[in-house]
N, C-alpha and C positions, 0 to 999 in steps of 0.2 A: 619584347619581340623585335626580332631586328626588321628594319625597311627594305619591300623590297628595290631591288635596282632592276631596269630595263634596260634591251637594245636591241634595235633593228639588225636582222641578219639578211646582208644581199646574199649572199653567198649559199647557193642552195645545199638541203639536207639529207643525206643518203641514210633511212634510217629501216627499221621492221615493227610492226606494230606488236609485242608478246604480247597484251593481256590487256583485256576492257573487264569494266566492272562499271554496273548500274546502283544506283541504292535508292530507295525509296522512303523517306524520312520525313519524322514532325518539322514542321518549319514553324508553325506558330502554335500555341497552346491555352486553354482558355478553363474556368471554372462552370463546371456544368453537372447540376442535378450532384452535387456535392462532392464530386470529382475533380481531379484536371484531367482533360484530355486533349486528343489533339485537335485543334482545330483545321490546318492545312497541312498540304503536304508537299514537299518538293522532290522531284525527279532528279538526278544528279550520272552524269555518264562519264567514267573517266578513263583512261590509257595511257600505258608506256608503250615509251617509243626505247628504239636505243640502235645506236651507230654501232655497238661493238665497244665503244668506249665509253660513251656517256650515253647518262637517262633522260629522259624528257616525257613530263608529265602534261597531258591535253585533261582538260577539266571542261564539258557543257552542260547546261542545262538541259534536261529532257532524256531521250533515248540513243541519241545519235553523235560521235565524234567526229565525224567524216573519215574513220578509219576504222580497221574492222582486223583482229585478231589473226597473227600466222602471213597478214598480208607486208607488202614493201612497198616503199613510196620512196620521192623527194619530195618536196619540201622548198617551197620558194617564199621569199617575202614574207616573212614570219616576223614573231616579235619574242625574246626570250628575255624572261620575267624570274629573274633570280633572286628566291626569297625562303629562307630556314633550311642553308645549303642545299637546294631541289632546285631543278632547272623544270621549270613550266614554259610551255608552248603552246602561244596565245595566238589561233587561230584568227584572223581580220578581212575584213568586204577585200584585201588586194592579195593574200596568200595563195600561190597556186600551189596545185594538190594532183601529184601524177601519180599511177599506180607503174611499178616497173618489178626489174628481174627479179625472184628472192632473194634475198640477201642472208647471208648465213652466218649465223653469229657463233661468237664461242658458246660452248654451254655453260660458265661461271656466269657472263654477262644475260644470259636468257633466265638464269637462274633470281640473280641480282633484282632483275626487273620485274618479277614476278614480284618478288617478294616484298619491292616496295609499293607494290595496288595490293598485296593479300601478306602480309608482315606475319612471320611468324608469332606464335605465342606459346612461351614457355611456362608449363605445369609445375607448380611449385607447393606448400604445404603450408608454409608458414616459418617451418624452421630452419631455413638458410640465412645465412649470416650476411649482415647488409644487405637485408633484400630488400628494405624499403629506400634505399639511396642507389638502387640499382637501374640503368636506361632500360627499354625494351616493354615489351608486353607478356603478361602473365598470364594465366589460365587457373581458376578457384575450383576443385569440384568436394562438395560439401551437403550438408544441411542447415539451410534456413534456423536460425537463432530467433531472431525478433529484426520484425518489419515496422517501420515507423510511416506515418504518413507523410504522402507529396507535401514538398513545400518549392515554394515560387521564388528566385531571384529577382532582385530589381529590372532586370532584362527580361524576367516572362519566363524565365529556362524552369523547368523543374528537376528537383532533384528527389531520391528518396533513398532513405537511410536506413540499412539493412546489416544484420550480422551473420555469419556464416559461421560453421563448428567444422573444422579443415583439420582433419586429423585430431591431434591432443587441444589445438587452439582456435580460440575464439577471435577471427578475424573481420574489422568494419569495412563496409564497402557502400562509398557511394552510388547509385545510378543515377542518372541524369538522361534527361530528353525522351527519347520514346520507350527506353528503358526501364527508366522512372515509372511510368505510367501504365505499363503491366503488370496484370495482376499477380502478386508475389503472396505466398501464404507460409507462414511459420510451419516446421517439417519437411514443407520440401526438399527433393535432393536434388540440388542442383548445378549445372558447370556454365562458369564466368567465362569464355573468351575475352582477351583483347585488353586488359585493366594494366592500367600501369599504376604507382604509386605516388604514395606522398608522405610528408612528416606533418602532425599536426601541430599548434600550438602548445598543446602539454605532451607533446614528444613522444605521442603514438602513432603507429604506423597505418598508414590508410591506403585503403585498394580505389582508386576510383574508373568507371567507364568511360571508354572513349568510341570514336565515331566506328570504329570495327567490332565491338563487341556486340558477344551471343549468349544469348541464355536459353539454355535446356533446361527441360523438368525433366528430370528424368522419371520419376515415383507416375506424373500424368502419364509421359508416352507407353511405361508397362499400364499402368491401368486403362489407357486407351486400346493396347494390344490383347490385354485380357479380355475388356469387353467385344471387339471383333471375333474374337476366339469363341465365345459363349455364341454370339448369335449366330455362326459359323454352325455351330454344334444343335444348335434346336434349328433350322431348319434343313440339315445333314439327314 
């Protein structure tokens, strides 16, 4: 992972705030009543920013960025934190924070910024070629194979190891973190957002989750719609 670099900007920033996103996640994980689950939680608030030409990503803890979607600002006394080609904008006790005119972007650049707080994810099957040497995010939608039990990392993370039936092929996929930890049942039909990949060491291909991934049941939510349906119906 490369290091990041910093540097103070006098020079204030004319920017628009497109797009905040909140997440609410395991942070720490623990063994309980024969389970892992989670034990805390952390709050996470984040936003692009974007001049028109560049992105700048604000990350805080909790609810709040001091900036608020569709709106425009500068930007004084800041500090940009350059790390896995992403420019981060690192709020501090001396950064002033004005709201000013809108600022009106092209739409490629509005588009851009969205997409790197909510990143596409491309549906795939299994039988595309180089797909597991491929960048980007995937999307699984399948039936549950065989679900293997949480297992714990030396850092506490859990993972859980599961197989998917995606079209003609039987495809493995790890989840990890709060992902891991719900309850997953052999049959289900289910869709993976967000997975990117990997090659294992006997040189199979593996799906694993990342911090954007989703998981639908689908077979529960019809069954959940059916049973609304029925008590709909008896007392009709």
């Amino acid at each position: 992972m490369a290091s990041p670099c910093s540097s103070t900007s006098n020079a204030p920033l004319r920017c628009k705030c497109v797009e905040t996103r909140t997440t609410h996640k395991g942070s720490t994980f623990i063994f309980k009543e024969k389970e892992v689950k989670i034990d805390t939680y952390n709050t996470n608030t984040q936003c692009v920013l974007s001049d028109g030409k560049d992105m700048y990503m604000v990350s805080k803890s909790g609810h709040d960025t001091n900036f608020d979607a569709g709106l425009s600002y500068v930007i004084k006394n800041f500090v940009l934190n350059f790390r896995n080609g992403r420019k981060n904008l690192l709020v501090g006790p001396q950064t002033l924070i004005f709201r000013t005119a809108p600022l009106d972007l092209p739409e490629e650049a509005e588009t851009a910024a969205r997409e790197a707080l909510y990143p596409l994810s491309q549906q795939v099957t299994g039988e595309e070629k180089d797909l597991f040497s491929r960048p980007g995010f995937f999307t699984l939608q399948g039936k549950i194979k065989t679900v293997r039990r949480v297992r714990m990392t030396r850092s506490q993370i859990p993972i859980r190891d599961i197989s998917i039936m995606c079209g003609q092929h039987i495809l493995d996929v790890s989840l990890w973190r709060d992902e891991a930890v719900t309850n997953h049942n052999e049959g289900d039909e289910v869709e993976l957002t967000h997975l990117h990949t990997s090659i294992q060491a006997n040189g199979r291909g593996k799906f694993n989750s990342s911090h954007h991934t989703t998981v639908k049941v689908q077979n529960r939510i019809l069954k959940h719609i059916s049973c609304l349906s029925r008590q709909v119906l008896c007392t009709s």
